[in-house]
C-alpha positions as CSV (number, residue, x, y, z in Angstrom):
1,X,158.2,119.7,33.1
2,X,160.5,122.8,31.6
3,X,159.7,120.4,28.5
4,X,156.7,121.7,28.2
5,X,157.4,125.0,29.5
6,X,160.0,126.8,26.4
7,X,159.1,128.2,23.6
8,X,157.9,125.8,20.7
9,X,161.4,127.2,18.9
10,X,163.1,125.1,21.6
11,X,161.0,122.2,21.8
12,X,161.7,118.9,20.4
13,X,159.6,119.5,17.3
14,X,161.5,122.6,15.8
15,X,165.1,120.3,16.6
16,X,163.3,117.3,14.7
17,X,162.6,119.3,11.9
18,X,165.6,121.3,11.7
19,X,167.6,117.5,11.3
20,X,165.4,116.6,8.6
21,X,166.2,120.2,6.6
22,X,170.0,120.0,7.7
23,X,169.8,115.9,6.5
24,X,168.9,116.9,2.9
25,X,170.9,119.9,2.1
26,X,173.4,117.5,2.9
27,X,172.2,114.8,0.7
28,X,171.8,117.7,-2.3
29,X,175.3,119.0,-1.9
30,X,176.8,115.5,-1.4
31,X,174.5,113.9,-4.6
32,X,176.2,117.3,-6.7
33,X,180.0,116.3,-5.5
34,X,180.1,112.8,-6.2
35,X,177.6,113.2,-9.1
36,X,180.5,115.0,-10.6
37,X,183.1,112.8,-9.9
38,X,181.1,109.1,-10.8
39,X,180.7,108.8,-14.1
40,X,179.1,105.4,-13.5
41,X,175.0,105.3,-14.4
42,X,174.6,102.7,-11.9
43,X,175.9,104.8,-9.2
44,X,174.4,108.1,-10.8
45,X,170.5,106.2,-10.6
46,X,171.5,105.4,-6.4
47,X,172.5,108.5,-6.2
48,X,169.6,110.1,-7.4
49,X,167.7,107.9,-5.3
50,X,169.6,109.5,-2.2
51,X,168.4,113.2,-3.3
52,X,165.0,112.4,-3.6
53,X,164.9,110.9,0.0
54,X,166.3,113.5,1.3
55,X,163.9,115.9,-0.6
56,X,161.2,113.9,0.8
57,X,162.5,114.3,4.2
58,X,162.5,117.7,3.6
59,X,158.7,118.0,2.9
60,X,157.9,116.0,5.5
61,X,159.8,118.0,8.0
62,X,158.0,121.2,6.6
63,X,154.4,119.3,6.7
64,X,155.3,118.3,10.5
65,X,156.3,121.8,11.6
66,X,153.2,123.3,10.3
67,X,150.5,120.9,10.7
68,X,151.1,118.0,13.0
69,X,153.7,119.5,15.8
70,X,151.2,121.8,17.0
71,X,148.9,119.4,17.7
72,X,151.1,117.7,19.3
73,X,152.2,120.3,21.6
74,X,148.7,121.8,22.3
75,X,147.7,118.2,23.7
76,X,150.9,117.9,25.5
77,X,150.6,121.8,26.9
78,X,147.1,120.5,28.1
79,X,148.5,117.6,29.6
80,X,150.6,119.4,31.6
81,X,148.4,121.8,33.1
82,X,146.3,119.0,34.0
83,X,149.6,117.3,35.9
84,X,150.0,120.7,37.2
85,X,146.4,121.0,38.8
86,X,146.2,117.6,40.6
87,X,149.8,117.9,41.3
88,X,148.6,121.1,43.3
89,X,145.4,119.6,44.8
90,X,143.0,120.4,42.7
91,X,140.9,117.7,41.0
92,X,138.1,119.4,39.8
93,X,139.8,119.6,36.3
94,X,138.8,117.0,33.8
95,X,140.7,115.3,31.4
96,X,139.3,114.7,28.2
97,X,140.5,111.8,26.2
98,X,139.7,111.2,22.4
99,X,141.0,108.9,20.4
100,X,143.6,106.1,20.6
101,X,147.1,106.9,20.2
102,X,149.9,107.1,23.0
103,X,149.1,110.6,24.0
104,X,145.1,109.5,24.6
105,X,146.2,106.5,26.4
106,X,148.3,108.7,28.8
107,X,145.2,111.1,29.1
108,X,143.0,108.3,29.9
109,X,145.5,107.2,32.6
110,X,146.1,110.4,34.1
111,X,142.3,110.9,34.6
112,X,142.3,107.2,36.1
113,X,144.3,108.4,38.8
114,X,142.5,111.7,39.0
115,X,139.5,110.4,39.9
116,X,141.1,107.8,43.0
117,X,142.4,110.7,44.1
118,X,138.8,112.2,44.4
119,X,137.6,109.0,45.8
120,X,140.6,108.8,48.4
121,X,139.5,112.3,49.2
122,X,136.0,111.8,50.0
123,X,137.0,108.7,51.7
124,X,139.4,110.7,54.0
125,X,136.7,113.4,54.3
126,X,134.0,111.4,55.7
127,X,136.4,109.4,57.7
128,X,137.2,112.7,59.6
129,X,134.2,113.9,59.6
130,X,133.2,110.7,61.4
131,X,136.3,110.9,63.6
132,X,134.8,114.5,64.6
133,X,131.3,113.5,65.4
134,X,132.7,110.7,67.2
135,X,134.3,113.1,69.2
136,X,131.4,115.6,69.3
137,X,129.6,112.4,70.6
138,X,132.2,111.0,73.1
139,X,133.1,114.9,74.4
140,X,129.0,115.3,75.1
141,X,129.5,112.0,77.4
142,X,128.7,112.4,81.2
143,X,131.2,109.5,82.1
144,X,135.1,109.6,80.8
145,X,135.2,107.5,77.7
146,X,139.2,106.3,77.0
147,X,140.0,104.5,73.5
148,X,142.9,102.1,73.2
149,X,144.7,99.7,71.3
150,X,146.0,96.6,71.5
151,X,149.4,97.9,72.8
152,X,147.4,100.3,75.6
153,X,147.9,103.6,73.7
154,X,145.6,106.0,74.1
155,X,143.7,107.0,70.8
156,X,141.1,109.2,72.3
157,X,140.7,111.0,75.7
158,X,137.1,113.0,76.1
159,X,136.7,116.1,77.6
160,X,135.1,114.3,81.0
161,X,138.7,112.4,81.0
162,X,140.3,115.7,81.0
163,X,138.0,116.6,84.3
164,X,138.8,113.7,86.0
165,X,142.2,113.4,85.5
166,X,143.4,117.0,84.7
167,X,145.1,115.9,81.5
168,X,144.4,117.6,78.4
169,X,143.7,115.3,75.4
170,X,146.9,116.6,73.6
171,X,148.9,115.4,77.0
172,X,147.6,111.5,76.2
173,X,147.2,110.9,72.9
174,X,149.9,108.1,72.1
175,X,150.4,107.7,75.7
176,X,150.1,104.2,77.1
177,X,146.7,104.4,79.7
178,X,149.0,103.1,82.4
179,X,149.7,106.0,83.3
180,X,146.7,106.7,84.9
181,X,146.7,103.7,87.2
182,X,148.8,103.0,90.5
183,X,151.9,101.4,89.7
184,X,151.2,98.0,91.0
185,X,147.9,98.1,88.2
186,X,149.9,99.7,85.9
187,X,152.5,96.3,86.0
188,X,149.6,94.0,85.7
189,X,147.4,95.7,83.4
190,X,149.7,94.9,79.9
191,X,150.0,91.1,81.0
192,X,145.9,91.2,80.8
193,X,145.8,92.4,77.5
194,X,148.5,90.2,76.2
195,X,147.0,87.0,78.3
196,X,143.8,88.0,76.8
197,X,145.1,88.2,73.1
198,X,147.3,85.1,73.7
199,X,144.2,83.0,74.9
200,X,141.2,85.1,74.8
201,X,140.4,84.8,78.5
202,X,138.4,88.0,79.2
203,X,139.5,89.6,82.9
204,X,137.9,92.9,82.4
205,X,136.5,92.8,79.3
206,X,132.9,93.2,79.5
207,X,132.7,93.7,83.0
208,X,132.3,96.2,85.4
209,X,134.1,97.0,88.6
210,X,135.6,100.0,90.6
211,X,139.4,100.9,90.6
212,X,141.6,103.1,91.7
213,X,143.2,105.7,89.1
214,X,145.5,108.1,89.4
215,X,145.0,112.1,88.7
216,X,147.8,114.4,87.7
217,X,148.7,115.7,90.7
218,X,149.0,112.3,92.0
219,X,145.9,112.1,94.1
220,X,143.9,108.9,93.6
221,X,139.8,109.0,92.2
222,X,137.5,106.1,92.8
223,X,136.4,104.9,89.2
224,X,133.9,102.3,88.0
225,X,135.4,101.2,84.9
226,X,133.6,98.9,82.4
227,X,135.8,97.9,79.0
228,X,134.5,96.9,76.1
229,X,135.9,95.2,73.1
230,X,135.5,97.0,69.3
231,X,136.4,96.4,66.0
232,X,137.1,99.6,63.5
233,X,138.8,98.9,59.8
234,X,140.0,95.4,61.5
235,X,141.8,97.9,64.2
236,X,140.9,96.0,67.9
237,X,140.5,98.8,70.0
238,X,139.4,99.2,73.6
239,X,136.5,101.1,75.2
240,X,137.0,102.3,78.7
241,X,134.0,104.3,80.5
242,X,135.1,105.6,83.7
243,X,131.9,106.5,86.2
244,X,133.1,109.1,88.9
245,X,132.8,107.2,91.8
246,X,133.8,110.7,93.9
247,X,131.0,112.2,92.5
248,X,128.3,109.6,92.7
249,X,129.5,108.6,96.6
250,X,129.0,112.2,97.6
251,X,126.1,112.3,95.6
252,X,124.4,109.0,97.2
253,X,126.0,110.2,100.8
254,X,123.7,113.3,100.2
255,X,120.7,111.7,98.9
256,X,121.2,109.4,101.9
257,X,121.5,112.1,104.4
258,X,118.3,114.0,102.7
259,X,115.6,110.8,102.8
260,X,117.0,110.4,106.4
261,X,116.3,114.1,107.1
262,X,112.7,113.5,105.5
263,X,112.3,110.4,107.4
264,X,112.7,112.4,110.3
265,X,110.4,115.3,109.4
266,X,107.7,112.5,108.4
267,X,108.2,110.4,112.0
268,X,107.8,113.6,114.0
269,X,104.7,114.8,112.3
270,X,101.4,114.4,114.6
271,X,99.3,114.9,112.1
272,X,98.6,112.1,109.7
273,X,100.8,112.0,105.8
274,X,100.5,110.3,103.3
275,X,100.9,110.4,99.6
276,X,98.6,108.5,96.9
277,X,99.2,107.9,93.0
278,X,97.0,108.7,90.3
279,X,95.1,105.1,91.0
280,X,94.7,106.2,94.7
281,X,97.5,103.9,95.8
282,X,98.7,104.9,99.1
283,X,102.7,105.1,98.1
284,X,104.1,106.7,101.2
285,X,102.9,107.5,104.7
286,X,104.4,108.6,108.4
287,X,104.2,106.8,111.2
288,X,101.4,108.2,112.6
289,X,99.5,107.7,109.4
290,X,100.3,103.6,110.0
291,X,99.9,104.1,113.5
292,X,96.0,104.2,113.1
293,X,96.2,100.7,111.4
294,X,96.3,97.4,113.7
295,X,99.9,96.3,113.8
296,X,98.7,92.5,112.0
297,X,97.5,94.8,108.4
298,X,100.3,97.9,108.5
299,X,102.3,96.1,105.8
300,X,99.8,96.1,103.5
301,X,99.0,99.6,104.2
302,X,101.4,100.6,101.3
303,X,101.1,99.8,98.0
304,X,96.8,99.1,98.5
305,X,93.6,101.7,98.9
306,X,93.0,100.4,101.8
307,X,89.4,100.6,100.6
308,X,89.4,96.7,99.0
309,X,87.0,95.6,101.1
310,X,84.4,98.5,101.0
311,X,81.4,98.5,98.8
312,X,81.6,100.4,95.3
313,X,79.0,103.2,96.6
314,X,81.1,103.2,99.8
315,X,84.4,103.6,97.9
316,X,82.9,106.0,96.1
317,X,81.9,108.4,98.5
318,X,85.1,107.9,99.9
319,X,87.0,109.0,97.2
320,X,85.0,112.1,96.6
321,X,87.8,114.6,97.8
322,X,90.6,113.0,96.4
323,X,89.1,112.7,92.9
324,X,88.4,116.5,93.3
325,X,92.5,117.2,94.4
326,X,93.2,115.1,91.0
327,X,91.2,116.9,89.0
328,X,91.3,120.2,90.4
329,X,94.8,120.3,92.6
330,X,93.5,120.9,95.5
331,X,90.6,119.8,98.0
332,X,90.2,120.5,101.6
333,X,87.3,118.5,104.1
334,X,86.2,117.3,107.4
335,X,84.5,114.5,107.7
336,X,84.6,111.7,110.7
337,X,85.8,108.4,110.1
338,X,86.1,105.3,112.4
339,X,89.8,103.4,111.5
340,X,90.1,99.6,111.7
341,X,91.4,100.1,115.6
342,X,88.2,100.7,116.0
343,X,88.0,104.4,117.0
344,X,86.0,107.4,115.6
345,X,88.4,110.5,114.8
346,X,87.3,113.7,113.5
347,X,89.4,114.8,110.5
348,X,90.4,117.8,109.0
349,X,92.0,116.9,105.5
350,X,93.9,119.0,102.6
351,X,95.1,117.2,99.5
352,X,97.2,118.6,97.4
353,X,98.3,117.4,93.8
354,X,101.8,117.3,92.7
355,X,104.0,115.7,89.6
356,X,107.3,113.9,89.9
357,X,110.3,114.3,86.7
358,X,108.4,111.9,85.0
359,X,104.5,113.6,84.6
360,X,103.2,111.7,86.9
361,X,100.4,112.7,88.9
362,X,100.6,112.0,92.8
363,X,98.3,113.6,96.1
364,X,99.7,114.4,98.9
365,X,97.6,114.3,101.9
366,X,97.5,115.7,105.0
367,X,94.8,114.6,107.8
368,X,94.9,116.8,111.2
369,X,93.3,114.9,114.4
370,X,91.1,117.8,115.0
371,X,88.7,115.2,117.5
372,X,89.9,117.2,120.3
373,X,89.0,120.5,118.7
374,X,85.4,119.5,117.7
375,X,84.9,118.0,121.8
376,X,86.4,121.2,122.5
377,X,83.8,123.1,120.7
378,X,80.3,120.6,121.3
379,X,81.9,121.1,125.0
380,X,81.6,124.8,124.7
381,X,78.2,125.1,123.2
382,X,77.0,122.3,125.7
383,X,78.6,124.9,128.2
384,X,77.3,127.9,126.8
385,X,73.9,126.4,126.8
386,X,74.3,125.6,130.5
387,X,75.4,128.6,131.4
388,X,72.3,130.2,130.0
389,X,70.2,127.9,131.7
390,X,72.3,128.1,135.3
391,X,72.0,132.0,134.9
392,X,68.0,131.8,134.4
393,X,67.8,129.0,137.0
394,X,69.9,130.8,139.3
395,X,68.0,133.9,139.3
396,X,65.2,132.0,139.5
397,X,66.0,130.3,142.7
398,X,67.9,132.8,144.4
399,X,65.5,135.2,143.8
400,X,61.9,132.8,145.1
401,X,63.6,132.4,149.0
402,X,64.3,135.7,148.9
403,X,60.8,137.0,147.7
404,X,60.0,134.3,150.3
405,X,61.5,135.3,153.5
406,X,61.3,139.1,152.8
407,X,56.7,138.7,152.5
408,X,57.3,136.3,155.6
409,X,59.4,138.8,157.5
410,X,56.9,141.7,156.5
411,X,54.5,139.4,158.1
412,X,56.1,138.7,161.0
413,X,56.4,142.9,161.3
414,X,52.9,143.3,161.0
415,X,51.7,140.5,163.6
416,X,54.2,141.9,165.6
417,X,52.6,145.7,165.3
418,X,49.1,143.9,166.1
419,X,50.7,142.1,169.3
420,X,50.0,138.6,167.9
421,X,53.4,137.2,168.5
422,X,52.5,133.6,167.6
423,X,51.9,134.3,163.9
424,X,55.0,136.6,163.9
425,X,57.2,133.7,165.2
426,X,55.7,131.2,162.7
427,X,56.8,133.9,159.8
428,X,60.0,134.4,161.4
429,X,60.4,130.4,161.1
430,X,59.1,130.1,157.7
431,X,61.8,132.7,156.7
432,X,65.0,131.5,158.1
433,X,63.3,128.0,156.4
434,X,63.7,130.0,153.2
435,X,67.2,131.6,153.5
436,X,68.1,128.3,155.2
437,X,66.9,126.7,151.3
438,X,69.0,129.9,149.7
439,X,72.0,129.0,151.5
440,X,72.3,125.5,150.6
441,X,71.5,126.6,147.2
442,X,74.9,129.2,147.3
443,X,76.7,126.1,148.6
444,X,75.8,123.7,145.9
445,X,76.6,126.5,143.1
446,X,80.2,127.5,144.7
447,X,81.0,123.1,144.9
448,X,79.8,123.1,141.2
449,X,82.2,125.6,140.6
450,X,84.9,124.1,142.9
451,X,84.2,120.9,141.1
452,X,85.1,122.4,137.8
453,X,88.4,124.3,138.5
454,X,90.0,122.2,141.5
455,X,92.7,120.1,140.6
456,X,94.5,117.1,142.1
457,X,96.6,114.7,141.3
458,X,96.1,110.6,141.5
459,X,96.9,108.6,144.4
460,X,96.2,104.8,145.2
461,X,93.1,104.5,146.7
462,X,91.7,102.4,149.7
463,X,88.0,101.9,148.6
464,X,87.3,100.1,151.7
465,X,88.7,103.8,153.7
466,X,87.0,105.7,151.2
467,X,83.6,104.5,151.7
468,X,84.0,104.4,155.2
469,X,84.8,108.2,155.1
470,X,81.8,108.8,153.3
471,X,79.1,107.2,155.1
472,X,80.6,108.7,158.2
473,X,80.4,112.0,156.6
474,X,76.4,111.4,155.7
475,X,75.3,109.7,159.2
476,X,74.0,113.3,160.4
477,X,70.9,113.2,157.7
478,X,67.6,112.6,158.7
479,X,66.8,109.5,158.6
480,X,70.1,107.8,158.2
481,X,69.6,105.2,161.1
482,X,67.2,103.4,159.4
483,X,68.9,102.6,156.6
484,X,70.9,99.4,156.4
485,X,73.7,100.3,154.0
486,X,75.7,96.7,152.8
487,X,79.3,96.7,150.9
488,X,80.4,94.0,149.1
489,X,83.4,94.9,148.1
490,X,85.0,92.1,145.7
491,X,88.1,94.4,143.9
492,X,91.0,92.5,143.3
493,X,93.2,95.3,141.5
494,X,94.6,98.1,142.6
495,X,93.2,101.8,142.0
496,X,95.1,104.8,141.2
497,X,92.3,107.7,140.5
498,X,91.5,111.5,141.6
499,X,90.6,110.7,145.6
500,X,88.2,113.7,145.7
501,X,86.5,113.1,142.7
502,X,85.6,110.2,143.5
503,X,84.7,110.6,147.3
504,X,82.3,113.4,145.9
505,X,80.3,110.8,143.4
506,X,80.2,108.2,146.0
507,X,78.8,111.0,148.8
508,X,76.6,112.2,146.5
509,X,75.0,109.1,145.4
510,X,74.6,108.0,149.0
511,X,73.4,111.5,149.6
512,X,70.4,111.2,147.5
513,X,69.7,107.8,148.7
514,X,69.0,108.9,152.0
515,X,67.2,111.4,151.4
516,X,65.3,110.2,149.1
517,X,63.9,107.3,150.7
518,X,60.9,105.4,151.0
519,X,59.1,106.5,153.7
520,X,56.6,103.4,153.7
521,X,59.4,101.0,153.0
522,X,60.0,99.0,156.4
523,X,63.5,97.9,155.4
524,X,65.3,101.0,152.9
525,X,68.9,99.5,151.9
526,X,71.3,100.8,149.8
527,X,73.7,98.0,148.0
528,X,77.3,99.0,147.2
529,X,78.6,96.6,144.5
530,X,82.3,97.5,143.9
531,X,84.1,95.0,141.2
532,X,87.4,94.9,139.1
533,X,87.3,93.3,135.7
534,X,90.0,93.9,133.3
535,X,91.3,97.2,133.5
536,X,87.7,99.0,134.7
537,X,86.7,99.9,138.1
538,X,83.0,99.4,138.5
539,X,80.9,100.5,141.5
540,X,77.2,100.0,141.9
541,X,74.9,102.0,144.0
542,X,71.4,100.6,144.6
543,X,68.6,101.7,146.7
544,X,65.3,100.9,147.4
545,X,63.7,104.0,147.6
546,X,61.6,106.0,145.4
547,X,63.6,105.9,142.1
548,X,63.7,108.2,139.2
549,X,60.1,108.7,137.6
550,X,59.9,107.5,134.1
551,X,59.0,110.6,132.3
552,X,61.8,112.1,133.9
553,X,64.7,109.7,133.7
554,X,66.0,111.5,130.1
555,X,66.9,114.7,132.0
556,X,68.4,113.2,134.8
557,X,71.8,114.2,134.4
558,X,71.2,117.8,133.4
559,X,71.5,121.1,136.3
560,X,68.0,122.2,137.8
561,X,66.3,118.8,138.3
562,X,64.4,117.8,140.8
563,X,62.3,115.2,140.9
564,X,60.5,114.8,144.3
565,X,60.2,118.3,145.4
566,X,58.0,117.8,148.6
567,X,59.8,115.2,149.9
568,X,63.0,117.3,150.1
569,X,64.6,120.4,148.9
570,X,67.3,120.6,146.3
571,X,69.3,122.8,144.6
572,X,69.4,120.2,141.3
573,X,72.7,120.4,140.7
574,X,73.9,117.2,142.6
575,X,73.8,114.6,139.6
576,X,75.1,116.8,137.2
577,X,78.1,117.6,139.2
578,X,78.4,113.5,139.6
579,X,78.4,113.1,135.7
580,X,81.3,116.0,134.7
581,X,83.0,114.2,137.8
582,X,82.7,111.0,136.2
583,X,83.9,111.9,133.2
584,X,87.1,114.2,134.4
585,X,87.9,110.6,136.1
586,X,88.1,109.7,132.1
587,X,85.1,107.4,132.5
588,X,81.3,107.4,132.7
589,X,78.0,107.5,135.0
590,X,74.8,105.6,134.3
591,X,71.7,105.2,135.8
592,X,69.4,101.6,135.7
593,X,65.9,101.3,136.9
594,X,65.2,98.4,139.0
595,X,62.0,96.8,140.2
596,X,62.1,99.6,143.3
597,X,64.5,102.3,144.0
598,X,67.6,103.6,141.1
599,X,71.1,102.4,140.5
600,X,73.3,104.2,139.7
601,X,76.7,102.6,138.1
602,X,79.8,104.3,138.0
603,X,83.0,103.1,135.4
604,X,85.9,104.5,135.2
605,X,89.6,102.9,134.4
606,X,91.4,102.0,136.7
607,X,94.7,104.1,136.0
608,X,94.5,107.9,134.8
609,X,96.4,106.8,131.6
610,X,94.1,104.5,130.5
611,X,91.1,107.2,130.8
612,X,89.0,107.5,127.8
613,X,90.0,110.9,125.8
């Protein structure tokens, strides 16, 4: 290169032309030596010949100094700085070749090789860019992603390797991947990839399984590795993803221990779950959701409406509320509905919508049993009513003896003033008649109260004993002697109920019998049926005497009523007390109306756990 880099008065042009100068002065000064000394024509013409070549060469050499060298040597300079430039990395300079002697071929040569040098470039350019994205891409990777070759060096180690196995990248590049494994894998694992390049038998390749690797600090990690087989610029590399098994057992160890936790919350909720899909699928429910199903159907619970069967107006209408949660988010009602186990439950029910990770829309549910609540409350008004009525009826009655016996007694004063003693003794009779009525009238309201508040717990019962208790109880009423009283007692379980409950139904049923009687009847009876079936006790009560009147019969059971006034007094309190006694023994009182005389039926279970609610 210094070649080109002297002055032109160096260069190979001025030497050139300098020779040719120097050649004919030479050839001048030798032609005018010999010239004198030959005397020969013949050597005087070659001689002459000799001084005009090397005047020629002199003209030549002048024309080449000043017209063709430094053409020469501009397109040479040129060519250099062109060498120069790609020689120092840049190939943005262009090399222009015109013409076709040496000097253009070199040019055209030179910018050959410039431009596979710009091609090369590029080439490596994109070929690291690539390698970077690829990175970018295999960094960004949730699982550890491990390239290798056929020899098991590493080629690339992402930055989820470098988590796992607390090696930085730098640390593993060009290191064979045996070193994360224990050593008994790390023995076997270059006979696979020799056997498999030998024969092509795939091991691992395109598989997945979990191993055992091998951390820096020496602690081993439960991988799932799965290894695939790729092909870059005919380079076989292998592709290693490595799943945290750590990680995802933990993870499904606490998604485990979370649905159990829910299962639990779900199976000891009372109140009724259940969650429905945008098509009003039920998806999930607890327990006691289910429970309300007959066992045979509670599989097909899930996954259904559990509205198939009902009529489109029906399903309709039944849909009302959860349609209005879908739309709205959120719908709340009360409505009664009888389940296929064949009882009627009031419910109260809020739906609530929600959206899972994906968008889609769900309804939660929640149904609260609140049949309790609403018996509660019709018991209440039905209570409130009849205390308003046993306040006025009360008063009433207490008040009329009194009004009675106090005129009777003023009576009695008066006849007794005037010294007629009979009528006075008469008023005096009528009187204690009248507190005698008042009294049994404060009797019968403190056992109504007694039979509200007393409690007791259930024994075994001997209905033979019981019965026997009760008549003997009731054989001081009038006209008890007369009446022949049969028991046909055909129970063949055993009965575990509330002994005075029971005793005070059958006594006052008798009761009422016997008093109210036929007189004109030549034989009154009163039948006592008492039978077993299933798991009921039934006992029948039938008289012959003067029966309920028909206009009467729908207010039977209510306080206050009496219904043969002249025949005896009565506070009207004794049937109703039967009925709320019936129905604290979890069962139920009715009355028939046979060709003469009542029967009354009583039905109750014959265990207090199998009471009616």
């Amino acid at each position: 290169m210094a070649l080109f880099q002297r002055d032109f008065h160096h260069s190979i042009g001025f030497k050139l032309t300098a020779g040719f100068v120097l050649v004919a002065l030479l050839s001048a000064a030798g032609f005018h030596l010999v010239s004198d000394a030959v005397h020969d024509d013949g050597h005087k013409l070659l001689l002459t010949i000799m001084l005009g070549v090397g005047s020629n060469l002199v003209i030549v050499a002048v024309v080449m100094y000043l017209f063709i060298y430094p053409q020469i040597i501009r397109r040479l300079n040129s060519l250099n700085k062109s060498i120069r430039a790609i020689t120092g990395g840049n190939l943005r300079r262009s090399i222009n070749a015109h013409g076709d002697d040496e000097i253009t071929a070199f040019e055209r040569t030179l910018e050959l090789f410039r431009q596979e040098l710009i091609s090369r470039e590029k080439i490596r350019k994109d070929a690291l860019l690539g390698q970077q994205k690829l990175q970018v891409i295999l960094d960004g990777a949730v699982d550890g992603i491990v390239l290798i070759d056929e020899r098991g060096t590493i080629n690339s180690f992402n930055r989820t390797c470098e988590r796992l196995f607390q090696y930085s990248a730098e640390e593993m590049i060009g290191k064979n991947v045996s070193v994360l494994m224990p050593r008994h894998t790390a023995k076997e694992h270059d006979g696979y990839l020799s056997n498999y390049l030998q024969t092509g038998h795939k091991r691992m390749i395109g598989t997945a399984r979990e191993v055992v690797a091998i951390r820096k600090d020496g602690k081993t990690l439960p991988v799932r590795l799965s290894v695939r087989e790729i092909i870059i610029d005919d380079k076989r590399l292998y592709c290693g993803v490595l799943e945290d098994m750590e990680e995802r057992n933990e993870a499904e160890k606490r998604y485990a221990y979370i649905q159990k936790f829910q299962q639990l919350i779900m199976s000891n909720i009372p109140d009724l779950l259940f969650v429905k899909d945008s098509e009003f699928r039920i998806v999930n429910a607890n327990p006691a959701f289910l429970a309300v199903y007959p066992e045979s159907i509670r599989h097909t619970v899930i996954g259904s409406t559990t509205l198939e069967s009902y009529q489109p107006e029906e399903r309709e209408a039944f849909l009302v509320f959860d349609r209005k949660a879908l739309a709205e988010g959120y719908s709340e009602n009360e409505e009664v509905i009888q389940f296929p186990d064949g009882k009627s439950r009031a419910l109260q029910t809020k739906k609530v919508r929600f959206y899972n990770s994906q968008g889609e829309a769900f309804i939660l549910g929640l149904s609260r049993d609140i049949t309790a609540i609403k018996e509660a409350e019709d018991s209440l008004r039905k209570a409130n009513s009849e205390l308003e009525e046993f306040a006025y009826r009360t008063s009433h009655d207490l008040r009329s003896p009194l009004v009675s016996a106090i005129s009777l007694l003023g009576m009695a004063r008066e006849s007794i003033e005037d010294g007629d003693t009979e009528i006075a003794v008469e008023s005096i009779k009528h009187a204690e008649a009248s507190l005698g009525n008042l009294e049994h009238l404060v009797k019968s309201i403190l056992s109504l109260t007694e039979t509200k508040h007393v409690s007791e717990d259930a024994t075994d019962i001997d209905l033979d004993r019981l019965l026997g208790s009760a008549i003997k109880h009731l054989n001081h009423m009038e006209g008890f002697q007369r009446i022949d009283i049969r028991i046909h007692n055909n129970a063949t379980h055993v009965v575990k109920t509330l002994r005075g409950r029971l005793l005070l139904i059958i006594e006052n049923l008798l009761s009422n019998a016997i008093k109210y009687q036929d007189p004109q009847e030549s034989n009154p009876s009163i039948t006592i049926q008492i039978t077993t079936p299933g798991d009921r006790l039934i006992i029948s009560i039938e008289d012959n005497g003067l029966g309920i009147p028909e206009s009467q019969r729908s207010h039977l059971f209510q306080m206050f009523k009496r219904f043969h006034r002249r025949v005896s007094f009565g506070s009207g309190l004794g049937l109703y007390m039967v009925r709320k006694s019936a129905e604290i023994l979890g069962g139920e009182l009715s009355f028939e109306a046979p060709e003469k005389g009542a029967r009354f039926v009583l039905n109750i279970p014959l265990k207090p756990e199998e009471r009616l609610p």
